[in-house]
PARO-453646 format. One line per 10 residues: their letters; for each residue y, x, z of C-alpha. Coordinates in steps of 0.001 Angstrom, whole numbers, plus 524288, in hexadecimal, padded with zeros to 5 digits. Example, Ala and Ser with C-alpha at 12.3 -4.5 7.8 and 13.67 -1.06 7.14 Angstrom:
BEGIN
AS	7EE6C/8300C/81E78 ~ 7FBDC/83566/81BE4
***
This chain:
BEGIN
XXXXXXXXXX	AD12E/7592F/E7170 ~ AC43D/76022/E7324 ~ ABBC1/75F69/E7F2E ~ ABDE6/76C32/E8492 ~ ACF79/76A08/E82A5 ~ ACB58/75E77/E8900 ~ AC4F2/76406/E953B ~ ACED3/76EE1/E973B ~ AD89D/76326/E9681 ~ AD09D/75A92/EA0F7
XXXXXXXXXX	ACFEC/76805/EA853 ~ ADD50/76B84/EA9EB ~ AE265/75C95/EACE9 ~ AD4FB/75E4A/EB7BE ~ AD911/768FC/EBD8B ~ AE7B1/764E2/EBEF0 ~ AE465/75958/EC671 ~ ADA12/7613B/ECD90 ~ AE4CA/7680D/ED479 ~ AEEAF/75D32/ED48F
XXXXXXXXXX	AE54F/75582/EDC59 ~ AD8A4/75B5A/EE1A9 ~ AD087/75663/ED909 ~ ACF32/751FD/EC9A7 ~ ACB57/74433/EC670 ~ AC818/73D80/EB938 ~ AD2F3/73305/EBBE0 ~ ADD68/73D5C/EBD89 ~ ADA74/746E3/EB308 ~ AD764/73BE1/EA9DA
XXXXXXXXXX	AE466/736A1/EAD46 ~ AEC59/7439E/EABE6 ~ AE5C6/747B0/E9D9F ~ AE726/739FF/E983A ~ AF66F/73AB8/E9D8A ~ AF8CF/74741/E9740 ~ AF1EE/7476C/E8B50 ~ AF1E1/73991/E865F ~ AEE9E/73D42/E798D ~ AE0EE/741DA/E7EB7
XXXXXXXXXX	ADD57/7343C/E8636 ~ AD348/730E7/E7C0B ~ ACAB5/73C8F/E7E8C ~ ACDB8/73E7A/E8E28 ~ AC8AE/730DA/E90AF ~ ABC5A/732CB/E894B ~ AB868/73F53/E902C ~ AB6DF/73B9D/E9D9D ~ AA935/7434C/E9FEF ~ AB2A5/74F59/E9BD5
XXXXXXXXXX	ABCAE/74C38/EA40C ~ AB43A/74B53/EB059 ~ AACFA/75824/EAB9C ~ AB9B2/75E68/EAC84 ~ ABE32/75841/EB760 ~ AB336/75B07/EBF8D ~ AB2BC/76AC1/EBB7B ~ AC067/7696D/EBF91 ~ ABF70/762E8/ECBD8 ~ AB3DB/76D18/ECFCD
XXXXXXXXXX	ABD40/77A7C/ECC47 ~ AC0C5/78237/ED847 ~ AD023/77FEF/ED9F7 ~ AD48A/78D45/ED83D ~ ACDA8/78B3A/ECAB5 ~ AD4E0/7807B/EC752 ~ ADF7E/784D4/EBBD1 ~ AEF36/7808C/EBD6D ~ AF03C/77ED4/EADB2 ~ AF280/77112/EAF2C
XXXXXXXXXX	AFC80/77200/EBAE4 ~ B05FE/76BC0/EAF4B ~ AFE59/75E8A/EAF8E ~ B0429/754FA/EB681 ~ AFA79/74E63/EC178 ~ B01F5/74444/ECBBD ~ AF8E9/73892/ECBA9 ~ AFDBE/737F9/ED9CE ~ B0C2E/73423/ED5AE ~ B04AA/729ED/ECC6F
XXXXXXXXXX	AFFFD/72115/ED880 ~ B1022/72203/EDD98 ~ B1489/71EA1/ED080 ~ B0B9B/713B4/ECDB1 ~ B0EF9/70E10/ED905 ~ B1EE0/70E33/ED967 ~ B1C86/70AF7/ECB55 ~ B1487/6FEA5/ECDBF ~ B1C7D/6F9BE/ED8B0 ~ B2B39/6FB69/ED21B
XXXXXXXXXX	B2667/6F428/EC449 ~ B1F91/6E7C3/ECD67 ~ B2C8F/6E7F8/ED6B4 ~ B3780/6E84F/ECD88 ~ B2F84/6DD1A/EC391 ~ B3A00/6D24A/EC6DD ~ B2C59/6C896/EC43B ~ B25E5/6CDFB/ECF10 ~ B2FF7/6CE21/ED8C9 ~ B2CD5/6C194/EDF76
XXXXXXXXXX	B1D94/6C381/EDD09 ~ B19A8/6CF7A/EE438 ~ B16CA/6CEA9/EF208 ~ B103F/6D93F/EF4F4 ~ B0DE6/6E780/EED87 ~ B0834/6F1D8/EF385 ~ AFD27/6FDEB/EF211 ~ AEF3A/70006/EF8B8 ~ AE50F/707C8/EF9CC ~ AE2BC/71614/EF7E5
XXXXXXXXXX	AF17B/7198E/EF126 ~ AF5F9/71061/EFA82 ~ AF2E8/71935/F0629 ~ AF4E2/7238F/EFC85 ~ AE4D8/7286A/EFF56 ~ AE460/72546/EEF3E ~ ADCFC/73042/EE6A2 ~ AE609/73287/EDC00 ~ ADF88/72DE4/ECE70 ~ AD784/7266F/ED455
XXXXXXXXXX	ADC34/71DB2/EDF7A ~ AE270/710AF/EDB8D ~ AF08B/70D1E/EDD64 ~ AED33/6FEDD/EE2EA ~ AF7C2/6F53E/EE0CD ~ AF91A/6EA55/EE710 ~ B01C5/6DEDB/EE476 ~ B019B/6D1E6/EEB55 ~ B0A0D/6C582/EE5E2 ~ B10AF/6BC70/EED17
XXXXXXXXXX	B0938/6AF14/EF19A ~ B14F0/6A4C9/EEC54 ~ B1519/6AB8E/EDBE1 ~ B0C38/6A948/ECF4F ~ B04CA/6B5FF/ECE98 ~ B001A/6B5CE/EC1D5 ~ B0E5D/6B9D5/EBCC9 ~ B1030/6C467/EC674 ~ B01E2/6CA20/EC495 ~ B0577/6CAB8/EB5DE
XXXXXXXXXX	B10EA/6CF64/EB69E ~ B0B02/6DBD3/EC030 ~ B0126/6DDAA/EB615 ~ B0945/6DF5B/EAC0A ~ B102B/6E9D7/EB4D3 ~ B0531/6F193/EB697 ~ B00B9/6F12A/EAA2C ~ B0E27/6F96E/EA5A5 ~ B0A7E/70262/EB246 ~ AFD3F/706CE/EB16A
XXXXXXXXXX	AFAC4/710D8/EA8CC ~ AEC89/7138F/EA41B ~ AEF05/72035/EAB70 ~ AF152/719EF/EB7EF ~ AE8F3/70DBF/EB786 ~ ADF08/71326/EBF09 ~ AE68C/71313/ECC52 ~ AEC92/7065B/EC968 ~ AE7F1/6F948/ED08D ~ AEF1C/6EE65/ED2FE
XXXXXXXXXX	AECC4/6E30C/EDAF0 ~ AF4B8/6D5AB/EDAA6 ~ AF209/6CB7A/EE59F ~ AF8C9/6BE6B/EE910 ~ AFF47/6BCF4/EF72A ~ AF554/6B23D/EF9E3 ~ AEB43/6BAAB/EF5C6 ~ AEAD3/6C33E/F01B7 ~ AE33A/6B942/F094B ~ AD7A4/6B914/EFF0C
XXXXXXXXXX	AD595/6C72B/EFBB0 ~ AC62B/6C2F6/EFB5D ~ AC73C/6BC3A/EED5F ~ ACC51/6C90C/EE6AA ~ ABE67/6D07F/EE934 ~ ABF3E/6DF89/EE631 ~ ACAFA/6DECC/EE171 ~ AD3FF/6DDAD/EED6A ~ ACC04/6DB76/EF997 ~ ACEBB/6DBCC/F0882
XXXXXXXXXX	ACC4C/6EB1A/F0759 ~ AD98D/6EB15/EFCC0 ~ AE034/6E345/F06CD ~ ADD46/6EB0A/F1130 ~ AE315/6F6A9/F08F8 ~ AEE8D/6EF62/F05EA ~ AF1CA/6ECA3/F1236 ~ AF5D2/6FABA/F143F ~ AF8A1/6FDE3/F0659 ~ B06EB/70205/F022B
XXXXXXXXXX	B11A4/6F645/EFF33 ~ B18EB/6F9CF/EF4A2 ~ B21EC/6EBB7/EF5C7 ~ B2069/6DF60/EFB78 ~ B185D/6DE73/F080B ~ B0911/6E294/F0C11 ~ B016C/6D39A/F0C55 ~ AF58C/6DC33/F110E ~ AFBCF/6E229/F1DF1 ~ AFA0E/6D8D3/F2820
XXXXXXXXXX	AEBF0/6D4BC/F218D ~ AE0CC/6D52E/F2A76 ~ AD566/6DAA4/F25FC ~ AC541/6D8BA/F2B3A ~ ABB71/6E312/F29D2 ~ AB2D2/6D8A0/F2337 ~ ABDAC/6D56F/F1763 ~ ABE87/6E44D/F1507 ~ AAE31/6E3E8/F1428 ~ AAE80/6D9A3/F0B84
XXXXXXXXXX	AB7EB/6DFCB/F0230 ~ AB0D6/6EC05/F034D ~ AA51E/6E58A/EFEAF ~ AAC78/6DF04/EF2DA ~ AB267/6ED26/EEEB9 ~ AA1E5/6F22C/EEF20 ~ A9F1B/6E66A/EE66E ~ AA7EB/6E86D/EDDE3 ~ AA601/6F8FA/EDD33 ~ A96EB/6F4BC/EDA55
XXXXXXXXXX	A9A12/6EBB1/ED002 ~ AA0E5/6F5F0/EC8A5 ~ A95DB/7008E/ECAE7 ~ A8C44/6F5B4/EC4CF ~ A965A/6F2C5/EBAEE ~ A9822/70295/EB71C ~ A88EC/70660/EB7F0 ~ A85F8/6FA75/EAEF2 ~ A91FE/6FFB3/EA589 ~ A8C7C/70E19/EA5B6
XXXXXXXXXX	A7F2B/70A0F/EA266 ~ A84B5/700B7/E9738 ~ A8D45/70CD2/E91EB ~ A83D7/71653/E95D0 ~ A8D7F/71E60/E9FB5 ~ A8AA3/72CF0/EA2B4 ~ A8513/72EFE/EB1E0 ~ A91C8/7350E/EB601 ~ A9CD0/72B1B/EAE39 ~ A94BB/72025/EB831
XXXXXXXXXX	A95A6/728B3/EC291 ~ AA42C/72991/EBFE2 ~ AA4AD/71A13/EBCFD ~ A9D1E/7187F/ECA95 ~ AA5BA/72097/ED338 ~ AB190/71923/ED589 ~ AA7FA/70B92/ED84D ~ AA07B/712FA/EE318 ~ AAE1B/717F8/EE8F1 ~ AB146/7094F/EEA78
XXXXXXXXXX	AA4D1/70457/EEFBB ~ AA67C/71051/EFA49 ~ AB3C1/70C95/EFD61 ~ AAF87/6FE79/EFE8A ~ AA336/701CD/F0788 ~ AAFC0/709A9/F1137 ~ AB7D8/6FD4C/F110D ~ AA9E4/6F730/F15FF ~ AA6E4/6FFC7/F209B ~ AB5E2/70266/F24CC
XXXXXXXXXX	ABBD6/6F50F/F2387 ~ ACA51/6F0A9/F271E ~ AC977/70052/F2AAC ~ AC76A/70429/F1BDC ~ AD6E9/703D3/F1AB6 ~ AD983/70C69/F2504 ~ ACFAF/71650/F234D ~ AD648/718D2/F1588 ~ ACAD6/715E6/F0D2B ~ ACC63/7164C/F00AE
XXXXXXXXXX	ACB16/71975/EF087 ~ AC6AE/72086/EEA31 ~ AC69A/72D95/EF232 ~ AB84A/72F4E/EFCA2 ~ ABEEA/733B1/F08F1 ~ AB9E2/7356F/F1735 ~ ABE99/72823/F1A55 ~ AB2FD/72252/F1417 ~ AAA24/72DF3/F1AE5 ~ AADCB/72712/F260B
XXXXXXXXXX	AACEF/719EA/F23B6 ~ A9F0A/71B42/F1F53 ~ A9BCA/725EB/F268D ~ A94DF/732E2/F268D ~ A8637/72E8B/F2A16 ~ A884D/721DB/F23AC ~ A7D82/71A99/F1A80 ~ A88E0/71D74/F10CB ~ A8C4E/72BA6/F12E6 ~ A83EC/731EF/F0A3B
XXXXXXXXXX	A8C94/72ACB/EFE00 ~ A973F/73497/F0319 ~ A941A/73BF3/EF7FA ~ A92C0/7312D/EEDA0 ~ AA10D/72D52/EF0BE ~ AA6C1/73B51/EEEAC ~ A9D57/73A57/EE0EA ~ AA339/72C4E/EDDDB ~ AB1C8/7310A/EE003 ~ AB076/73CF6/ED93B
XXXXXXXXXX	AAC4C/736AE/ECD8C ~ AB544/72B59/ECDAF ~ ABFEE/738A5/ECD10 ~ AB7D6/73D73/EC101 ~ AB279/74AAB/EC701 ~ AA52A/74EFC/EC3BB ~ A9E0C/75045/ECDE4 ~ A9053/756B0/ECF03 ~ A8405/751DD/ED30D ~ A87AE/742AA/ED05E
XXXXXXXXXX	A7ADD/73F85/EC9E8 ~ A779C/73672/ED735 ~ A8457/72E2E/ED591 ~ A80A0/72441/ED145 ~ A7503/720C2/ED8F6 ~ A7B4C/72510/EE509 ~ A8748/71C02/EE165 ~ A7BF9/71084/EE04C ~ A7577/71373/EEC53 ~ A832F/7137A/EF3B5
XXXXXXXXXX	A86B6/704DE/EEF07 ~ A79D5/7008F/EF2CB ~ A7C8E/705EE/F00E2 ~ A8A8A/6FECC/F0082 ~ A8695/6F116/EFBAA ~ A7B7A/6F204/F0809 ~ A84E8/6F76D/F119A ~ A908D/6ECE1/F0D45 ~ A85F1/6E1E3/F0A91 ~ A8D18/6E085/EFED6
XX	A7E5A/6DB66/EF80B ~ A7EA5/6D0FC/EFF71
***
């Protein structure tokens, strides 16, 4: 296919999920091409910079500019979230293996308390297994059924967790991974069977700092991990920008869950949309304020829009983590 079928091809998928849903991403037009026209995978996946070219001309169109040709495309990523979820819960359910094994299985988070942004929010699954069974069968065995599951074009809102009954008590020794904050969640996430071990959980404002501070760490580590990698494969300014984004949305959404606490849940904060409810947990004349602007950068480039002026990104994005590992004490 040659560049310019190409782009009218990106354009048209754009500017169908442009007025399906607001706004284009890379993760949903990506997805929708790839799922159409399989046969042109190859040369889709190696034209990113394209993509979000496109994409971004797209996403800056006035709307009564934006063409209806590709009102034939079919865009529901919503109905996705719904199906993966009836679709993971009937297949571990009706496995005569698990029967006995399953205690607990259940949603949190963002699709949870359906605040998700779709094509980019997780589904988080959560299963926990009962105290008295060998886990290493039933772990396998749910494996195995999510391996037949998950799609490559789904995969990206799929994350599972598996825990042990006895586990509860000790979320400390599974460090980013599932932390007070993911208990907290759980405890009003959505039971799909079984009962909620989280609900009658108490929760300190100190074990929510902690894990905050463990969800920073980890978001650093991978910046450190992806600027070393870009300098190594000598990355283009605005693929790190892109690689950066999503690492600076956690270390914000950590740095809430520091300042809010036990009240993180209820103030609905979460990934990987920037809403008001972090405007007010940090405030309007706060020392971080001014990275108001950084955030809206950082999420509009984990979407894949082009955005103008960006040249500062990165430096900004360093200058805010130094701020957060002072204000959490995380250094220390």
């Amino acid at each position: 296919m040659e560049e310019s079928e190409l782009r009218e091809l990106i354009k048209e998928y754009a500017m169908q999920v442009r007025l399906d849903q607001g706004e284009a991403s890379l993760t949903s037009v990506l997805k929708q091409v790839i799922a159409e026209n399989p046969e042109a995978k190859a040369q889709v996946r190696s034209s990113v910079a394209l993509i979000k070219e496109v994409i971004g001309e797209v996403n800056s169109m006035e709307e009564e500019d934006l063409s209806e040709s590709g009102a034939g495309i079919p865009v529901d990523e919503a109905s996705e979230y719904e199906m993966l979820t009836r679709l993971v819960s009937q297949r571990l359910l009706a496995t005569p293996e698990l029967k006995e094994d399953i205690k607990s299985l259940m949603i949190y988070g963002s699709y949870a308390k359906r605040l998700h942004v779709v094509g980019e929010s997780d589904i988080n699954f959560l299963i926990v297994l009962t105290a008295e069974k060998d886990s290493e069968k039933a772990i396998e065995i749910i494996s195995n059924i999510a391996e037949e599951i998950i799609t490559p074009e789904i995969a990206h809102i799929f994350d599972l967790m598996i825990l042990k009954e006895d586990d509860i008590a000790e979320l400390e020794k599974f460090g980013p991974d599932f932390t007070h904050i993911h208990a907290l969640y759980a405890k009003d996430g959505e039971l799909l069977a079984g009962e909620n071990l989280f609900k009658d959980l108490e929760f300190t404002d100190e074990q929510v700092q902690g894990s905050a501070k463990l969800l920073i760490a980890e978001a650093v580590s991978q910046i450190d991990e992806i600027i070393n990698t870009a300098k190594e494969e000598d990355l283009p300014e605005d693929e790190l920008d892109y690689l950066i984004g999503a690492s600076i949305i956690d270390i914000a959404f950590g740095l809430s869950c520091y300042k809010a606490g036990v009240k993180s849940v209820t103030m609905d904060l979460v990934k990987p949309d920037i809403h008001e409810e972090i405007i007010e947990v940090w405030g309007n004349e706060s020392e971080f304020s001014p990275y108001y602007p950084l955030l809206e950068k950082a999420h509009a480039f984990k979407l894949g829009i082009k955005l103008p002026e960006s040249e500062n990104f990165m430096a900004t994005s360093i200058e805010f983590i130094k701020k957060v590992i002072e204000f959490t004490g995380l250094q220390e």
